[in-house]
N, C-alpha and C positions, 0 to 999 in steps of 0.2 A: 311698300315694304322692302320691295329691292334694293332702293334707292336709301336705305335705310342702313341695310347691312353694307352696302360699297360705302360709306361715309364713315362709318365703323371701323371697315378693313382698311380704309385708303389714310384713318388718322392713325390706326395702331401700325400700318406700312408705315409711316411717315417717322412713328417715337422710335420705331426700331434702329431706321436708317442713322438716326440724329444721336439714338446712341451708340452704335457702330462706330460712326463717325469721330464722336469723343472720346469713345476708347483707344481708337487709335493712335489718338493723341497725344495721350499720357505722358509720355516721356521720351526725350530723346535716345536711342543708345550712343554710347561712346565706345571707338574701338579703336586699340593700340595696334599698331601689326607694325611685322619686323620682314625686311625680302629673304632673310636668311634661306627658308623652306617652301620660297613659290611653288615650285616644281614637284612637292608631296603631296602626295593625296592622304587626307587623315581621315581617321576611321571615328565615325562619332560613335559614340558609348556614353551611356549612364553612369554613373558614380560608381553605384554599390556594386553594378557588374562589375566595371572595372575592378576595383578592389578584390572581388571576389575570385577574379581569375589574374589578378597582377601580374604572374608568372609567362602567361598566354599571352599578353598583351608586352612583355621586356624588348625592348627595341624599336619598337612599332610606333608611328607617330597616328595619335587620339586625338582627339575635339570631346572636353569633355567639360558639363557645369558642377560647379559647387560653390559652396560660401567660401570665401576666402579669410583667413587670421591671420594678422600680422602683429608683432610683438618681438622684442625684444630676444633674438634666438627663437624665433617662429616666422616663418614663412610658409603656412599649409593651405591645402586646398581640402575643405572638410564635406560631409554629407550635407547636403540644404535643410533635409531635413528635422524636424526638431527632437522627433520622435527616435533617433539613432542615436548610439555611441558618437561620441566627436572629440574621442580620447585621440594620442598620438599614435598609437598603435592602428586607428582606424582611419588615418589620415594620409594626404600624398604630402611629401615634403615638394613645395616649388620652389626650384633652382633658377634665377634667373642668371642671365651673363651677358659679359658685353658684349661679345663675338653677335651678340642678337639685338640689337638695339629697338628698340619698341617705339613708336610714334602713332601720337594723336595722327592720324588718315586724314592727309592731306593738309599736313602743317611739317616742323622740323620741333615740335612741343615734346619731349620725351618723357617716358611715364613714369622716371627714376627726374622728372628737372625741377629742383628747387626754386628755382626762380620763379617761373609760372608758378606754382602752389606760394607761394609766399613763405619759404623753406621748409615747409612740409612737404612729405611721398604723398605722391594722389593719391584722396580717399578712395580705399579700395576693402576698409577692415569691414569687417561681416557684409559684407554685402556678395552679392552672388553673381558671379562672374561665367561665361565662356573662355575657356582657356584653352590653346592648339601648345600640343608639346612632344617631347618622345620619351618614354617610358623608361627608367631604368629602377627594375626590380631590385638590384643589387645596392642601391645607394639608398642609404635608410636617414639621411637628413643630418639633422644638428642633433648629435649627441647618439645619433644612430637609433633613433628613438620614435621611427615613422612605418610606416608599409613599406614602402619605397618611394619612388621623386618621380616627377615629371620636369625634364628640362629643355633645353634648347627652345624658351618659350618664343613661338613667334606670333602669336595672337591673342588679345587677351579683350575681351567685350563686355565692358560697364552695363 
């Protein structure tokens, strides 16, 4: 009967590991980073805090995930989730610049190079990103039409 329940627990130890294992698998991440801001330390935050305290957080360099939308006079960083507003009001404007130059980690591939994409921006629309940047409350984006921006992007994780 012992020997009954060890061959039990030793096959359901066994599926668990094996899917552990394939989960981990899933997918690579991809991540751009720029040396501009080695030297800061960024304060992670959740979306909707940030938002909710934008003011708190103006100057202050964050690590924070959202979906990203890109479009023609859009460049936001919106809620993941589906369940929220994801109007421009409730969104960060993303500023990027060149002063910050962004690369594939451990290559010279940069996340603005049409060459490598086959003249398209890396796919980057609705999908959900980690992004490092520093807060500016006061700059409301393209048309003035946002919460505020996060710029000075120096990381950005596919």
């Amino acid at each position: 009967m012992v020997s009954a329940y060890t061959t039990i627990f030793a096959k359901i130890s066994g599926l668990m590991i094996l899917l552990l294992v394939m989960q981990s698998c899933t997918g690579k991440k991809i991540y751009y980073k720029s040396n501009c801001d080695d030297s800061r330390t960024f304060k992670h935050i959740g979306f909707s805090q940030l938002m909710d305290s934008l003011a708190y957080y103006d100057n202050q360099y964050v690590e924070v995930s959202g979906k990203y939308q890109q479009s023609k006079g859009q460049s936001a960083l919106v809620n993941d989730s589906s369940f929220v507003d994801h109007s421009a009001a409730k969104s960060l404007w993303v500023e990027f610049s060149p002063e910050c130059p962004l690369y594939l980690a451990g290559t010279r591939i940069g996340f603005f190079d049409y060459d490598y994409n086959d003249g398209k921006l890396t796919p980057v629309n609705n999908k959900v990103i980690v992004i490092r940047g520093k807060i500016n409350a006061g700059f409301k984006g393209h048309l003035g039409a946002y919460k505020g921006s996060i710029e000075h992007i120096s990381y950005i994780k596919l």
